[in-house]
Backbone as ProteinMPNN parsed JSONL, in Angstrom:
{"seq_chain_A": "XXXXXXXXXXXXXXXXXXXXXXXXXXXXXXXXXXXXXXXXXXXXXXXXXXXXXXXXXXXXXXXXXXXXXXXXXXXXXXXXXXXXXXXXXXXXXXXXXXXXXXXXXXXXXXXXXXXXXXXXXXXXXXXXXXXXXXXXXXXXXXXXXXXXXXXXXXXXXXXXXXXXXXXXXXXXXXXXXXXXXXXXXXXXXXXXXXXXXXXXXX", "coords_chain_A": {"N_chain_A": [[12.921, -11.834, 11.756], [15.368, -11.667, 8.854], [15.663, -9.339, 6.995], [16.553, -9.849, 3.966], [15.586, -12.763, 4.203], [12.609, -12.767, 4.421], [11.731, -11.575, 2.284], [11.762, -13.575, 0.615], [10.204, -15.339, 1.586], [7.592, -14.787, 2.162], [4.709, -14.894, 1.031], [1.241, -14.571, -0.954], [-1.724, -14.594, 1.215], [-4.523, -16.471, 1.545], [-6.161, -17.324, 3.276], [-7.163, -17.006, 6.44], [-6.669, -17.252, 9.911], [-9.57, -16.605, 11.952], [-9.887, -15.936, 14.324], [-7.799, -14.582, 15.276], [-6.051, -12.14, 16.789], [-4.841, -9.138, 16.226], [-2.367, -7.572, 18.318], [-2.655, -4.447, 19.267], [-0.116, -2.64, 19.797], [1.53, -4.003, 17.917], [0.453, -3.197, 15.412], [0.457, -0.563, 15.62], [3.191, -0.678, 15.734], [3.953, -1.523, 12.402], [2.857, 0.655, 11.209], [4.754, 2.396, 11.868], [6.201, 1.833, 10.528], [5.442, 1.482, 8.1], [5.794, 4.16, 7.48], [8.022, 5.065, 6.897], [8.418, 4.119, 3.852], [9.997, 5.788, 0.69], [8.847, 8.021, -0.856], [8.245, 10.233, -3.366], [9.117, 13.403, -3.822], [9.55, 12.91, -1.276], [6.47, 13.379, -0.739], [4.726, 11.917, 0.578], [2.129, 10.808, -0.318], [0.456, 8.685, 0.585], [-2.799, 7.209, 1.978], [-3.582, 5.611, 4.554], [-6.449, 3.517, 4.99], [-7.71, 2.123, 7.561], [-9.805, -0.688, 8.609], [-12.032, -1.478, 10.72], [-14.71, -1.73, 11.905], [-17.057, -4.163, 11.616], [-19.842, -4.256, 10.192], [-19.286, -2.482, 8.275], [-17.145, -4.78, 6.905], [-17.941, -6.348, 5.94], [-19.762, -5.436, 4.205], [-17.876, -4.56, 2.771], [-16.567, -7.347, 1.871], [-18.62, -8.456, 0.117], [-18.047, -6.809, -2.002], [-16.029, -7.564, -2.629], [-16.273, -9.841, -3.842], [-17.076, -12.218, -2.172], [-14.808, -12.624, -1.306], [-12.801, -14.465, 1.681], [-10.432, -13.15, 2.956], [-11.005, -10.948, 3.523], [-13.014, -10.168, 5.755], [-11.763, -12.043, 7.467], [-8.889, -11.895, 8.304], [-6.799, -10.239, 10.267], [-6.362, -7.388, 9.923], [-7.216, -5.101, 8.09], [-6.472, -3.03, 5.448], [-7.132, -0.17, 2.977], [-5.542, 0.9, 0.692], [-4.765, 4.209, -0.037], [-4.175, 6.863, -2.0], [-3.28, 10.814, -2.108], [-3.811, 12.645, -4.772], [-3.378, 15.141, -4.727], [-1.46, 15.996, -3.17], [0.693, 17.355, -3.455], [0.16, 19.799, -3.59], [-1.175, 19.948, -0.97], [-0.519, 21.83, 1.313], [2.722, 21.41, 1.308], [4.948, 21.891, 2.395], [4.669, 21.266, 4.962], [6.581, 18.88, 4.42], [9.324, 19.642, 4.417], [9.809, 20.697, 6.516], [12.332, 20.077, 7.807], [14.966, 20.952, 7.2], [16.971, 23.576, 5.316], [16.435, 26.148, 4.628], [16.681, 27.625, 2.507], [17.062, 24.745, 0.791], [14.491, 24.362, 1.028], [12.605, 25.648, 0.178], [13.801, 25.457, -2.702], [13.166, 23.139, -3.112], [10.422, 22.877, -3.267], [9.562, 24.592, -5.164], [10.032, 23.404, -7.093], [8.767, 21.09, -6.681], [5.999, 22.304, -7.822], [6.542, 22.625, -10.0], [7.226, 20.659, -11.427], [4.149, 19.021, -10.886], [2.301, 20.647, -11.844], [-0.558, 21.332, -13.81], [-0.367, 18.387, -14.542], [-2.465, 16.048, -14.848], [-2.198, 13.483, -15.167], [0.308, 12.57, -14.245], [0.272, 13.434, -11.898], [-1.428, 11.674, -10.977], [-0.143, 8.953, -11.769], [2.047, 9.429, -9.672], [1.004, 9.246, -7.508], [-0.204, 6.499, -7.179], [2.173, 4.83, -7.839], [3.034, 5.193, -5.304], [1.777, 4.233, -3.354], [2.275, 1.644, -4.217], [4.74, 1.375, -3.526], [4.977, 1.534, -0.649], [2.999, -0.694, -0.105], [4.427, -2.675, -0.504], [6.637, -2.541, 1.616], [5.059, -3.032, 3.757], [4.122, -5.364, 3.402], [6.947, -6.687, 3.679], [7.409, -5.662, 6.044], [5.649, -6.628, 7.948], [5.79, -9.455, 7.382], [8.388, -9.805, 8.346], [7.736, -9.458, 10.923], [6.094, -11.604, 11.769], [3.961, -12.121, 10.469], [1.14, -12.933, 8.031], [0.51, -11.748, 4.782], [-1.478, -10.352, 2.063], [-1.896, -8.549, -0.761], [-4.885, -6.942, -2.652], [-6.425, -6.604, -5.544], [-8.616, -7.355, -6.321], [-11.809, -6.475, -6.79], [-14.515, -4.355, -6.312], [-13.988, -1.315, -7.089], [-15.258, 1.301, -7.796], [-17.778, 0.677, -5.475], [-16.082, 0.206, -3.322], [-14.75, 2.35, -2.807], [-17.37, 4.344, -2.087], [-17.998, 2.805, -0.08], [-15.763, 4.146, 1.928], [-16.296, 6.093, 1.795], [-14.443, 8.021, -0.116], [-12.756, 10.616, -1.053], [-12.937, 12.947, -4.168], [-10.382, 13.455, -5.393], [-9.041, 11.779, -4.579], [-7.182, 8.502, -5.09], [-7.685, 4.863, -4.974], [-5.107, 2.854, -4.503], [-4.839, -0.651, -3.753], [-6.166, -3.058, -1.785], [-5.278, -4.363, 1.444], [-4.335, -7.274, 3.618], [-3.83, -8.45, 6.387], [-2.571, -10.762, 8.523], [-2.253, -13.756, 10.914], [-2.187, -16.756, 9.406], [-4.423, -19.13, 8.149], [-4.361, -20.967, 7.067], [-1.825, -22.889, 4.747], [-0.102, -20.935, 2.088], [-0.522, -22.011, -1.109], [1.773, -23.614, -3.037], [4.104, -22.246, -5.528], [2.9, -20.385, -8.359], [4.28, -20.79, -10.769], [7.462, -19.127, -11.746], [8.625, -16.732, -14.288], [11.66, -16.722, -15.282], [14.714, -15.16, -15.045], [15.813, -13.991, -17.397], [13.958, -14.013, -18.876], [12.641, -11.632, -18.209], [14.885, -9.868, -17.451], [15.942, -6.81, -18.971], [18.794, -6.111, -20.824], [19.899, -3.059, -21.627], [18.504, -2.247, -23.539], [15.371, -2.618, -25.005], [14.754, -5.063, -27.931], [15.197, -3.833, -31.332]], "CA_chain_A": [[13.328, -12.422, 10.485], [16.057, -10.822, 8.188], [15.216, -8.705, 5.43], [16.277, -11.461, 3.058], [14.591, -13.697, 4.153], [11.488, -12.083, 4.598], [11.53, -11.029, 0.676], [11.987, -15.092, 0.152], [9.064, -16.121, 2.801], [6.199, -13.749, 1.647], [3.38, -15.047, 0.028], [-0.126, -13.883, -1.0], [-2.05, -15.665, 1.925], [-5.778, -15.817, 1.574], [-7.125, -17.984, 4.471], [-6.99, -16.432, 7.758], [-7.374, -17.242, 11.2], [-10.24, -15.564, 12.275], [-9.807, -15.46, 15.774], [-6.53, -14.038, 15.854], [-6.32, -11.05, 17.31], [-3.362, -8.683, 16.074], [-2.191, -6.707, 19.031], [-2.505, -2.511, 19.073], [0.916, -2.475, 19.368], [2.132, -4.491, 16.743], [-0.523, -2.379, 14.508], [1.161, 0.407, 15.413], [4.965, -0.18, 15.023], [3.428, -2.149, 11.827], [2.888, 1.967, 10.478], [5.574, 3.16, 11.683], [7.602, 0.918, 9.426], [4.952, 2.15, 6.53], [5.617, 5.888, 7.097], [9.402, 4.775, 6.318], [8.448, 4.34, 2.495], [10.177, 6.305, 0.308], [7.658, 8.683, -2.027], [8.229, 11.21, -5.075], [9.312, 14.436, -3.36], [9.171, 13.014, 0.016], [4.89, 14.016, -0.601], [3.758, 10.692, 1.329], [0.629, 10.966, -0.778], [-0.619, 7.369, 1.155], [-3.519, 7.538, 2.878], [-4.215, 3.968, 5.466], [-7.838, 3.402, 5.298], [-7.86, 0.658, 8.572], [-11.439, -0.728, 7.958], [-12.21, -2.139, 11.571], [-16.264, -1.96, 12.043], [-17.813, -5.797, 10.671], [-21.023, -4.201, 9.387], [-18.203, -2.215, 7.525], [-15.79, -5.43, 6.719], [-18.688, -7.426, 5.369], [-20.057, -5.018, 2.632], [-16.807, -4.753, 1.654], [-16.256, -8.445, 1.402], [-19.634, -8.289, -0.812], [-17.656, -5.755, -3.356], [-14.433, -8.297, -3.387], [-16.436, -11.015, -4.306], [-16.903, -12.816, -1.127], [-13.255, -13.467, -0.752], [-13.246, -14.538, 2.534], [-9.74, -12.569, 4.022], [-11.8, -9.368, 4.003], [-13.228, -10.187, 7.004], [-10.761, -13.252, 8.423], [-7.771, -11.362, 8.732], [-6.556, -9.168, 12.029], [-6.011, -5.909, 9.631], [-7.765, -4.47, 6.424], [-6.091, -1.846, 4.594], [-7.611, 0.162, 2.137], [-4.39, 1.677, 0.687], [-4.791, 4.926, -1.083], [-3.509, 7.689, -2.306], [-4.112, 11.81, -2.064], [-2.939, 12.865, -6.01], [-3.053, 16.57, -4.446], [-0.861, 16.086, -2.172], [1.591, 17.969, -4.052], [-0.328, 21.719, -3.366], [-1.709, 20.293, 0.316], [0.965, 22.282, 2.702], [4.138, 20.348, 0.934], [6.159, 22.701, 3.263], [5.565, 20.298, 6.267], [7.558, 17.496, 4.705], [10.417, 20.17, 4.399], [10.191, 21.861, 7.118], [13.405, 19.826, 8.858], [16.087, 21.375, 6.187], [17.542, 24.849, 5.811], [15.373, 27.276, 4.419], [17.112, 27.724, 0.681], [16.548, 24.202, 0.162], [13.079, 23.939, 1.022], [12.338, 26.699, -1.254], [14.017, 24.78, -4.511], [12.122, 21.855, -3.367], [8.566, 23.572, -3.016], [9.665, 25.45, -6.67], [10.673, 22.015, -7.797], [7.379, 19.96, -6.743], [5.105, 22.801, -8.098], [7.067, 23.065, -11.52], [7.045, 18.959, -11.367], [3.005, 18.282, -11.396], [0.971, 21.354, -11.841], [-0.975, 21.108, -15.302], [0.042, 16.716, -15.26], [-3.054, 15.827, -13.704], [-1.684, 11.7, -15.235], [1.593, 12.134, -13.296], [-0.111, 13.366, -10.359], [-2.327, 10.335, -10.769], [0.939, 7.495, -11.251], [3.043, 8.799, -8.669], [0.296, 8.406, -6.131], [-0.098, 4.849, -7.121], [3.4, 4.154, -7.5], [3.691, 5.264, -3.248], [1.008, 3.207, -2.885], [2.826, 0.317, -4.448], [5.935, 0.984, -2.475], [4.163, 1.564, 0.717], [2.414, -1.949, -0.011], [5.974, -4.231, -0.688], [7.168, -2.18, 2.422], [3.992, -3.484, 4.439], [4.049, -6.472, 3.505], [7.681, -7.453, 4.229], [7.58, -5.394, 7.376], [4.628, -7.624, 8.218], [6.062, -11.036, 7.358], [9.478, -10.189, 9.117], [7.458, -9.692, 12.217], [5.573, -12.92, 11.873], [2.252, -12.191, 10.268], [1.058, -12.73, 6.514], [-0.505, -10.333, 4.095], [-1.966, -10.295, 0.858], [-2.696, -7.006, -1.801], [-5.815, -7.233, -2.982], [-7.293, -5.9, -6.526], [-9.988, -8.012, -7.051], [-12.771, -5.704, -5.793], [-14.906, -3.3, -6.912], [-13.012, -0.334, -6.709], [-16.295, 2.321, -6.82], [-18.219, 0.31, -4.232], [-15.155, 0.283, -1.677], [-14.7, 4.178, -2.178], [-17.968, 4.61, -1.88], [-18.288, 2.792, 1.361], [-14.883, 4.224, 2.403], [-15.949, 7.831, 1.488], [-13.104, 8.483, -0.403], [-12.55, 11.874, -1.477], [-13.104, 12.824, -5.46], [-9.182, 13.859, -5.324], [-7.855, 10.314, -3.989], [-7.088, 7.49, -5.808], [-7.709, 3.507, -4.193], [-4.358, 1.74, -5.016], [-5.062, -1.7, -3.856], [-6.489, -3.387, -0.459], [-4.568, -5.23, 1.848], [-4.892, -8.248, 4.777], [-2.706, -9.116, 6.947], [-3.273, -11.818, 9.765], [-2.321, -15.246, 10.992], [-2.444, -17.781, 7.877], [-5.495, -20.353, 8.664], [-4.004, -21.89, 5.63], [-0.574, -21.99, 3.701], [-0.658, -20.655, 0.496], [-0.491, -22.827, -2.102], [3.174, -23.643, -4.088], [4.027, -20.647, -6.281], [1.979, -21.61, -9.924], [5.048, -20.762, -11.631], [8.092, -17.967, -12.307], [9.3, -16.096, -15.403], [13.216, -16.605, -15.712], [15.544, -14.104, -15.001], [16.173, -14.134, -18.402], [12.385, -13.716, -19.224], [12.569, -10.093, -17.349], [15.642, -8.591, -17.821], [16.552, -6.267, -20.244], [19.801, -5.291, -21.24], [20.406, -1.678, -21.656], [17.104, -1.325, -23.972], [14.316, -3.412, -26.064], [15.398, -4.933, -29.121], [13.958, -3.489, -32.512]], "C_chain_A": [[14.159, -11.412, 9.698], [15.136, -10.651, 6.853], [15.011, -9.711, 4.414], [15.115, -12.021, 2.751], [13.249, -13.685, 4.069], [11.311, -12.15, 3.14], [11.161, -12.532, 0.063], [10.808, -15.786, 0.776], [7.521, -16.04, 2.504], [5.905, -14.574, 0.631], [2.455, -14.108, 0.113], [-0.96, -15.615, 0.07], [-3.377, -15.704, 1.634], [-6.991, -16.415, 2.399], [-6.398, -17.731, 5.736], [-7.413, -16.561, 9.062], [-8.385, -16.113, 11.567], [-10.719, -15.401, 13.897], [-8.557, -15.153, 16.237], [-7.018, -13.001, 15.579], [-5.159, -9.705, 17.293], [-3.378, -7.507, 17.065], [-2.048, -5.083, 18.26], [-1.033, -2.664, 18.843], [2.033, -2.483, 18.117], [1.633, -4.015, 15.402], [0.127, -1.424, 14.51], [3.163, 0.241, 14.966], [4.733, -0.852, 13.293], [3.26, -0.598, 10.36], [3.803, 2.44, 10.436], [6.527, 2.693, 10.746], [6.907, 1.262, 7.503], [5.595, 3.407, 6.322], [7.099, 5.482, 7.047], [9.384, 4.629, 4.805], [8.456, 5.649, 1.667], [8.434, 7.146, -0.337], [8.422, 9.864, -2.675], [8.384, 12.722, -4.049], [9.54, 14.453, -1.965], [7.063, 13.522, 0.438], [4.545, 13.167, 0.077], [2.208, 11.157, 1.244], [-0.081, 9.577, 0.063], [-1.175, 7.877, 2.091], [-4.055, 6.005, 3.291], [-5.283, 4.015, 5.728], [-8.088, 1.743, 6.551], [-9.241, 0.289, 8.812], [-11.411, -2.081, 9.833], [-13.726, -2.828, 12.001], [-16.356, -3.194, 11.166], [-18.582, -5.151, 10.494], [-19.918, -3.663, 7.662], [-17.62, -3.43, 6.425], [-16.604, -6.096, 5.988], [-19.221, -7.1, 4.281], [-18.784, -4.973, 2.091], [-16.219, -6.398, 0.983], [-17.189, -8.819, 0.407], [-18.839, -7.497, -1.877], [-16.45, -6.286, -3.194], [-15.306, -9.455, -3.37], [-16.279, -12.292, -3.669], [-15.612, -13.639, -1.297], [-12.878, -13.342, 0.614], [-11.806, -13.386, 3.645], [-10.121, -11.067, 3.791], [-11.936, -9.273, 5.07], [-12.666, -11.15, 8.153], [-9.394, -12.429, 9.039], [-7.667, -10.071, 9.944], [-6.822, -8.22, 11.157], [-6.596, -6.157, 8.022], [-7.876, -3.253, 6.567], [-6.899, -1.186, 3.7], [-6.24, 1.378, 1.957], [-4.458, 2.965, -0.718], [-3.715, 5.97, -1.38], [-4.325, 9.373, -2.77], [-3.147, 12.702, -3.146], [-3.225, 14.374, -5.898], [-1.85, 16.73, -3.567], [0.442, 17.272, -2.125], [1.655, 19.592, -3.527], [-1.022, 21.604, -1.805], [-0.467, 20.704, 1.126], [2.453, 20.802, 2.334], [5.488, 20.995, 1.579], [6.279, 21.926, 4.824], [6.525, 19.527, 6.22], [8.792, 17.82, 4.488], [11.086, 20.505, 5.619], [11.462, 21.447, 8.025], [14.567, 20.13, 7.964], [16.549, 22.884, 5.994], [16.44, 25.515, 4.789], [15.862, 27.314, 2.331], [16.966, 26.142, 0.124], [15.639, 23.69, -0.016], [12.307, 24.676, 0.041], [12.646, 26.017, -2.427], [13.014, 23.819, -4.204], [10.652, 21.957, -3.96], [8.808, 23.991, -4.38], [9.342, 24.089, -7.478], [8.93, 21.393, -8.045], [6.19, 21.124, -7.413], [5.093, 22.64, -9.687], [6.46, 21.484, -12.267], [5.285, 18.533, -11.914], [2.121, 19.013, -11.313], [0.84, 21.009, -13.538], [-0.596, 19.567, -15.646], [-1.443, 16.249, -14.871], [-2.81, 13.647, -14.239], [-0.395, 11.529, -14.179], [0.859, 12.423, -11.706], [-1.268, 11.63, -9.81], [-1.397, 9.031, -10.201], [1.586, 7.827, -10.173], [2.403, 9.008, -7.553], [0.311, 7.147, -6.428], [1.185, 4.428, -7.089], [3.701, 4.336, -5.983], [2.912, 4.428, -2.984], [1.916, 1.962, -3.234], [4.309, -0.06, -4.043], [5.553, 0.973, -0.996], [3.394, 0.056, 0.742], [3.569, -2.514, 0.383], [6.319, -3.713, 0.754], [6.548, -2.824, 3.486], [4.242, -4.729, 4.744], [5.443, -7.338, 4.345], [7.652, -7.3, 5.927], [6.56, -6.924, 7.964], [5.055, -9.182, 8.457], [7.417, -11.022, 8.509], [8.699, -9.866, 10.688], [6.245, -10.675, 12.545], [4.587, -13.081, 11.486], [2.237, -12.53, 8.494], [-0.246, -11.786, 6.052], [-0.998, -11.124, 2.716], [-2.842, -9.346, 0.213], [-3.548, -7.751, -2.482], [-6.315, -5.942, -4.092], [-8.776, -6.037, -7.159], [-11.132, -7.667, -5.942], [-13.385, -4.754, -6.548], [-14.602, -1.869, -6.625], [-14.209, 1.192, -6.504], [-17.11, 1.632, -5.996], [-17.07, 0.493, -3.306], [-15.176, 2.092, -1.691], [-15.63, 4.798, -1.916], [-18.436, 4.178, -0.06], [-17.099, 3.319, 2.012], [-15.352, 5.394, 2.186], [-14.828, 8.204, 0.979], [-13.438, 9.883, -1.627], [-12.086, 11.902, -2.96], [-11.057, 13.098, -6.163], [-8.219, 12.739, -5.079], [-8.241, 9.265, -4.468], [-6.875, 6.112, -4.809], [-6.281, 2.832, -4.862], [-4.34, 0.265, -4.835], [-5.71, -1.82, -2.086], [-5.694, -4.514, 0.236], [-4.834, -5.64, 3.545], [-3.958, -8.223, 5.153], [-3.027, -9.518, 8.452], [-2.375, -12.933, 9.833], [-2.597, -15.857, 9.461], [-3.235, -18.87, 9.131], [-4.822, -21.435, 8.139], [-3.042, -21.789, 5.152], [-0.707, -21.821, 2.329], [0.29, -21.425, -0.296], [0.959, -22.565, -2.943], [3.24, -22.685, -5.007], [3.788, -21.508, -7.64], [3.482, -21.601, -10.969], [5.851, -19.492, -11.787], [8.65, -17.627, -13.469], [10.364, -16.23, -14.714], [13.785, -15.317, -15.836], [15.798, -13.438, -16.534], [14.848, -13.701, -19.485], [12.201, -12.34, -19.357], [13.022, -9.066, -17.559], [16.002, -8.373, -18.961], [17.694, -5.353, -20.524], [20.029, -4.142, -21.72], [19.01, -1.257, -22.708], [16.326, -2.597, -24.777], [15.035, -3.51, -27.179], [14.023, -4.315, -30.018], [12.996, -3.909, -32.645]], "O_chain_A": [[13.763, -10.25, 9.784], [14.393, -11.313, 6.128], [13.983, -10.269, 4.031], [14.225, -12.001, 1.901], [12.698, -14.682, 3.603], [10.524, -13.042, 2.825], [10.36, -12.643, -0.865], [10.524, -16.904, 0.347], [6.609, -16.864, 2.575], [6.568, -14.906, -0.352], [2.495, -13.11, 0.832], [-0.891, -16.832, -0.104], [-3.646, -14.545, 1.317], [-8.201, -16.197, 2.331], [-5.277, -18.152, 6.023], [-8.47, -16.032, 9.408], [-8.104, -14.917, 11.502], [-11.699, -14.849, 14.398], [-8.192, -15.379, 17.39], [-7.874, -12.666, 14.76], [-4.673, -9.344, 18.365], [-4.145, -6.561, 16.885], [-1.562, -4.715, 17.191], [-0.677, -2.822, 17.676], [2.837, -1.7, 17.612], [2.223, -4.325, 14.367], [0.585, -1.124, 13.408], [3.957, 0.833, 14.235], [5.774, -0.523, 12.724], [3.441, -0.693, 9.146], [4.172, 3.0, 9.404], [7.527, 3.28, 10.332], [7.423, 1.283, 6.385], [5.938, 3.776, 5.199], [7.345, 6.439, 7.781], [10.431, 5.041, 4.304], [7.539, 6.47, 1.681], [7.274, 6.767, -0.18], [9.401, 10.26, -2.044], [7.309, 12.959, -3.497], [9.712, 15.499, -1.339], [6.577, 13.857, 1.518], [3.521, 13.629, 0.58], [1.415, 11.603, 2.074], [-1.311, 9.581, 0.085], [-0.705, 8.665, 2.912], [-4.776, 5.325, 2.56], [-5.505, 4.572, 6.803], [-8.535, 0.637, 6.25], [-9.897, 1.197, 9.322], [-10.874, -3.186, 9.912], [-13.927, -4.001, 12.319], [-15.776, -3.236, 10.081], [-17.64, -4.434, 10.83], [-19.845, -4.174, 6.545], [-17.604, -3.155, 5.225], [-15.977, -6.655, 5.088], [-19.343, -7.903, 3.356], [-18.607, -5.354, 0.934], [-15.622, -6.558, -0.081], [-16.694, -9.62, -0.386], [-19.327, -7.799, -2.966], [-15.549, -5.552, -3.598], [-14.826, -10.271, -2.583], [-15.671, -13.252, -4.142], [-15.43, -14.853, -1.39], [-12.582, -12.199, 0.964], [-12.079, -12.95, 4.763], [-9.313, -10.153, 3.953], [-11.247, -8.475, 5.705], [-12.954, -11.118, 9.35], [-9.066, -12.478, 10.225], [-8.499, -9.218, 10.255], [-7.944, -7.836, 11.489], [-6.442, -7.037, 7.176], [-8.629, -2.519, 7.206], [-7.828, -1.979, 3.545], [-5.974, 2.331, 2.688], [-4.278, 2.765, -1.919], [-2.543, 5.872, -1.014], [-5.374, 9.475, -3.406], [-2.124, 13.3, -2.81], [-3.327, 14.957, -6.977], [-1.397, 17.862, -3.391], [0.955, 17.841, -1.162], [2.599, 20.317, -3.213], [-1.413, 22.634, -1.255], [0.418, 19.933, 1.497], [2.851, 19.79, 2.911], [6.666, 20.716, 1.356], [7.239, 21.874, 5.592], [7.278, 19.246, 7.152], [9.613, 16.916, 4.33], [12.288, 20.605, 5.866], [11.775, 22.225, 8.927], [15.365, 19.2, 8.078], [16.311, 23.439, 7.067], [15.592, 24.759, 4.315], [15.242, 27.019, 1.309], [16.731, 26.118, -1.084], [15.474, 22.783, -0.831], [11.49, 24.22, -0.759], [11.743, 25.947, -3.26], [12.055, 23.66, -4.959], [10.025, 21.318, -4.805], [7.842, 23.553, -5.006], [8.481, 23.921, -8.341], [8.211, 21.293, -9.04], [5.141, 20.486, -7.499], [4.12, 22.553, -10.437], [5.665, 21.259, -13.179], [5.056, 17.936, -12.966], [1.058, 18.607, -10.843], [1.717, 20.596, -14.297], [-0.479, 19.293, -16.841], [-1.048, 15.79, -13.8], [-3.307, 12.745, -13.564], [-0.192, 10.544, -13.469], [0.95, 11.74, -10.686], [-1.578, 10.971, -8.818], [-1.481, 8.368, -9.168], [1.894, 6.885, -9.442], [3.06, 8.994, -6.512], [1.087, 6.539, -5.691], [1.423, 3.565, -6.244], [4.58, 3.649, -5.464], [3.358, 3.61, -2.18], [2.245, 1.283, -2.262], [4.913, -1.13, -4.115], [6.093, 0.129, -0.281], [3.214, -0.332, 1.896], [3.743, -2.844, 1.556], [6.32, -4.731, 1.446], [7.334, -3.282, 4.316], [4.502, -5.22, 5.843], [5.324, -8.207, 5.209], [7.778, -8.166, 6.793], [7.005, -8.026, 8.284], [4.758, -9.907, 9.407], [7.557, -11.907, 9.354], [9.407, -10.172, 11.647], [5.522, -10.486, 13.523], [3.964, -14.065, 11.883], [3.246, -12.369, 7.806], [-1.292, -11.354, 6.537], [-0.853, -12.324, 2.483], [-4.051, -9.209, 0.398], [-3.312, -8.884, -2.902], [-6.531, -4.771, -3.781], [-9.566, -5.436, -7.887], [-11.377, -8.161, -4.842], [-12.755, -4.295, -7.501], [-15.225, -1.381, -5.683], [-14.176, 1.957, -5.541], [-17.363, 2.594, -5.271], [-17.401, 1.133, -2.308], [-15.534, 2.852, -0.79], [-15.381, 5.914, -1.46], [-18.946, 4.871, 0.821], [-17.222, 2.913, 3.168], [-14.432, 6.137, 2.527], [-14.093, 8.824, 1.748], [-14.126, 9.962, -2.645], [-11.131, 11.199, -3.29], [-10.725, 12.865, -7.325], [-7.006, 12.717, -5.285], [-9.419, 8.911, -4.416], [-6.015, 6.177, -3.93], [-6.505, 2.21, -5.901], [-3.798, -0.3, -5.784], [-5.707, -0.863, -1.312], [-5.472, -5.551, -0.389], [-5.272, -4.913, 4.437], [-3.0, -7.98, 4.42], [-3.567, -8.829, 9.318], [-1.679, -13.14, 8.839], [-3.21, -15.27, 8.569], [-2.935, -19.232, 10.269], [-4.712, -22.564, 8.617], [-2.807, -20.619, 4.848], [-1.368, -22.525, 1.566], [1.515, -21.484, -0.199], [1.22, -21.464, -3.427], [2.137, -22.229, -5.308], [4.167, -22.63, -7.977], [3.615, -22.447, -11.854], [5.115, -18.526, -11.99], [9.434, -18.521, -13.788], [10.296, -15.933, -13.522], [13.384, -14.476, -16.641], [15.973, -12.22, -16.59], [14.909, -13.192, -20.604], [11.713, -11.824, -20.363], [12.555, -7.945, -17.763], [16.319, -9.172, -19.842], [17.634, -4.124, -20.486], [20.685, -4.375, -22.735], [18.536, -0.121, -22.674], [17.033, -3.556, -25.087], [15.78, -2.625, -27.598], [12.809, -4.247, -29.828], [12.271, -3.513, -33.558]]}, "name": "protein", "num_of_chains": 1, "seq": "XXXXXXXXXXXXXXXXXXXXXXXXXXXXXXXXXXXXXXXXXXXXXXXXXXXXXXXXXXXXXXXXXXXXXXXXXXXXXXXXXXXXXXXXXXXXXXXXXXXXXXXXXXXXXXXXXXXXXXXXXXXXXXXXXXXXXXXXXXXXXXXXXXXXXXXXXXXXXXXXXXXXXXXXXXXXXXXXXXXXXXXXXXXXXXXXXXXXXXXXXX"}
């Protein structure tokens, strides 16, 4: 499916075959099309929590409020983010560049979010939330549907996910077969609704 179209196709799905079976493969090129999302220095603060175990899939569907594509869908995400990422070895994601400008960079990202600890917070979630849209289309243009998920209890999942006091949960995400099509879109804001010309009025 073209890009486009893909962007035009995507829904939020939330009934899922649950005997489809999403091939390894397609799981994997499925990442490799994640680890293509841009991020804030090049840091690829996302961290893919792939939640496969059912004793697993089922408390967590208990802490989203038995919504049932927790456990229907081929793939559950738990999409986070590691808001250190900045001071963990930020010299690997240089190390393919010449030497003087891996140095400004490394100067750069230290100068950037030591003492923020709020910016180090948003621009993990903002990779998370480009690493999602990226997911998702990848996903739909190779024939599957998704749907990000917030409605969850966000310390129960990190608690059953072990998530480290340093990493932030940006949202959870399905992606499977549709059991079901999702329902007519309820309604869009107008172009006109949205944009804003060069600044807010008074």
């Amino acid at each position: 499916m073209h890009t486009l179209d893909a962007i035009m196709a995507r829904r939020s799905v939330k009934q899922y075959d649950p005997a489809f079976v999403m091939p390894d493969a397609d799981i994997e090129r499925l990442f490799q099309y994640m680890l293509q999302a841009p991020t804030s220095f090049n840091l690829q603060h996302w961290r893919f929590v792939q939640v496969e175990d059912p004793q697993l899939r089922a408390e967590m569907r208990e802490a989203a409020w038995d919504q049932t594509q927790v456990t229907d869908a081929s793939l559950l995400l738990v999409l986070c983010a590691d808001t250190q990422a900045w001071q963990r070895n930020p010299e690997h994601c240089w190390r393919h560049v010449a030497t003087d400008t891996r140095d400004l960079m490394l100067s750069m990202i230290h100068g950037f979010y030591a003492d923020r600890p709020q910016l180090q917070r948003d621009e993990a979630i903002r990779s998370v939330g480009i690493v999602a849209q990226t997911a998702m289309l990848a996903a739909k243009a190779m024939g599957y549907d998704s749907c990000p998920m917030i409605g969850f209890d966000t310390q129960r999942v990190a608690e059953l996910i072990r998530l480290p006091d340093d990493h932030v949960i940006g949202m959870m995400l399905t992606i499977g077969k549709a059991d079901k099509a999702a329902r007519p879109k309820p309604g869009q804001r107008s172009l006109d609704c949205v944009r804003v010309q060069n600044h807010f009025e008074d």
